[in-house]
C-alpha positions in Angstrom: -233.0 -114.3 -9.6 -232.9 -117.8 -11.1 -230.8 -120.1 -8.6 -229.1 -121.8 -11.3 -227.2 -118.1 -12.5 -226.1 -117.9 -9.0 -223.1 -119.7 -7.2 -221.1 -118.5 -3.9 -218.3 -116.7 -5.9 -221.0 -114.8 -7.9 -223.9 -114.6 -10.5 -223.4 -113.8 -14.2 -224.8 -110.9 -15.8 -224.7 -108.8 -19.0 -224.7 -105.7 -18.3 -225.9 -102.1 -21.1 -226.5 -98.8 -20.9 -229.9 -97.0 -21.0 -229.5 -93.6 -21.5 -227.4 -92.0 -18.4 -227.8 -95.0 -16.4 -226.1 -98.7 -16.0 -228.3 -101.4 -16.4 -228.3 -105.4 -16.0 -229.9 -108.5 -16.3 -228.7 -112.8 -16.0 -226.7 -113.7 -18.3 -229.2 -116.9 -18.5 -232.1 -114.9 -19.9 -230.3 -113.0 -22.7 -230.3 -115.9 -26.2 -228.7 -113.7 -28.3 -227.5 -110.0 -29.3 -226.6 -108.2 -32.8 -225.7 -105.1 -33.8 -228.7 -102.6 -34.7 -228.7 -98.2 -36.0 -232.6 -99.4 -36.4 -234.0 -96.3 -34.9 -237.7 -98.1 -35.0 -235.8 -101.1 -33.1 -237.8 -101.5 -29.9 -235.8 -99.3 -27.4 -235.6 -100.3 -23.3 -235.2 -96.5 -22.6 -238.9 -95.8 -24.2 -240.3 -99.4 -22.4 -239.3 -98.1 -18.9 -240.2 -94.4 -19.4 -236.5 -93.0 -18.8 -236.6 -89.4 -19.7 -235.1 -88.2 -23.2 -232.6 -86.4 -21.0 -231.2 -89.3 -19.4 -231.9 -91.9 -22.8 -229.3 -89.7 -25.5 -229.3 -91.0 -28.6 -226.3 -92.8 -29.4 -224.6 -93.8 -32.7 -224.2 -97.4 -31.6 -226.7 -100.0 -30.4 -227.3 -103.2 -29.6 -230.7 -105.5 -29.8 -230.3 -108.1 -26.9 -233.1 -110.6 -27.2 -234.4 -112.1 -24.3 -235.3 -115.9 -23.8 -239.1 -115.6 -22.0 -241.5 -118.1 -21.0 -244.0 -116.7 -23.4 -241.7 -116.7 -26.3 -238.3 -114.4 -27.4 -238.6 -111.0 -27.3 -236.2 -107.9 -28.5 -234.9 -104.5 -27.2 -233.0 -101.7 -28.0 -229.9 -101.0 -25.5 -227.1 -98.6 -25.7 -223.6 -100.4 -25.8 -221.1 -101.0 -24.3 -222.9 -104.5 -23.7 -220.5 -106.5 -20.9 -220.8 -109.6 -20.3 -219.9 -109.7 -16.3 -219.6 -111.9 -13.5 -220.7 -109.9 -10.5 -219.9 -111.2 -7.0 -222.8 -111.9 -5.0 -221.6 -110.0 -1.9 -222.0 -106.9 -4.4 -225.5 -107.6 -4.6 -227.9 -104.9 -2.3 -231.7 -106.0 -2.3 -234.2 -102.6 -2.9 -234.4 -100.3 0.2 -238.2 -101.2 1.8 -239.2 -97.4 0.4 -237.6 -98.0 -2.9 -239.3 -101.3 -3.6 -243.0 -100.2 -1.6 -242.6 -96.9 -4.4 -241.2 -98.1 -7.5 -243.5 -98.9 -10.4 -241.6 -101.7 -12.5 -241.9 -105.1 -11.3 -238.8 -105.8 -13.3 -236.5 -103.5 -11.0 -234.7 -106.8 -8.4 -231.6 -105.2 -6.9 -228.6 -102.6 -6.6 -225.2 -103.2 -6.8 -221.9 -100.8 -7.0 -218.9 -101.7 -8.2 -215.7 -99.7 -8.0 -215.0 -97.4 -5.3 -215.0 -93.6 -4.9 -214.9 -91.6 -7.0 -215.3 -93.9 -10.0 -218.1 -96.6 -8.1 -220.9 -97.2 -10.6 -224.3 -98.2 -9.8 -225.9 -101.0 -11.2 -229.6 -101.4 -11.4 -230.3 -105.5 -12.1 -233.6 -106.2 -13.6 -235.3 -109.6 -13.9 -235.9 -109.8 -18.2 -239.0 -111.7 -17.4 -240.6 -109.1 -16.0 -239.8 -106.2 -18.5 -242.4 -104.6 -20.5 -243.1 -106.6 -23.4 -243.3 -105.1 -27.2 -244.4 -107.8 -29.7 -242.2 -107.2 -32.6 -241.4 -108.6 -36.6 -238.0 -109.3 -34.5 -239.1 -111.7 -32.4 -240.5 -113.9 -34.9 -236.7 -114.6 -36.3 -234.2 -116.4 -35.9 -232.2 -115.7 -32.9 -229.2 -113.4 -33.5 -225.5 -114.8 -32.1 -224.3 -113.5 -28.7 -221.3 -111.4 -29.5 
């Protein structure tokens, strides 16, 4: 996590859907977002290999485009897209067995919000570490953040 996103009272994020499952990532790495129905957009679901199952289709989407140290680049997420301060105290690093067996470098931490029975899991990821798709998209202008 960048050191600058985070503070003691909490760490902003923007959080998305992906398929069945609740997604997010700092606030300080997204530049921009606009509304897409591009069904050729780059899509986060195909990127980290959730299964159609969990990764619906759904009417409504949103192309978040992340600021990288090797340049901009654009995905596909399902909306709602929230942006969220999270307190840090909700933040749980990776079980040892969960990080020594999980294949995406981008997966950083759990954290659930709520409580029983309507607690939500949140998966943060680190956007410099996604899976990188070279697209016409990230060659444009960046859109406006929403």
């Amino acid at each position: 996590m960048d050191p600058l996103a985070t503070d003691v009272s909490g760490i902003d994020l923007v959080r998305f859907g992906v398929g069945a499952l609740t997604l997010a990532v700092e606030r300080v790495k997204v530049r921009g977002m606009c509304k897409t129905q591009d069904p050729f957009a780059p899509s986060l679901a195909t990127l980290l290999q959730i299964p159609q199952s969990a990764a619906a289709a759904t009417p409504l989407g949103r192309l978040l485009e992340f600021d990288h140290p090797e340049g901009p680049h654009s995905l596909r997420v399902d909306e709602p897209v929230i942006h969220w301060r999270l307190p840090t105290s909700a933040l749980r690093p990776l079980p040892p067995l969960l990080a020594a067996r999980q294949s995406l470098a981008c997966v950083r931490a759990l954290a659930y919000i709520g409580h029983p029975p309507d607690d939500r899991l949140i998966i943060v990821l680190d956007a410099w570490q996604l899976p990188r798709l070279a697209t016409a998209a990230d060659h444009e202008d960046p859109p406006v953040l929403d």
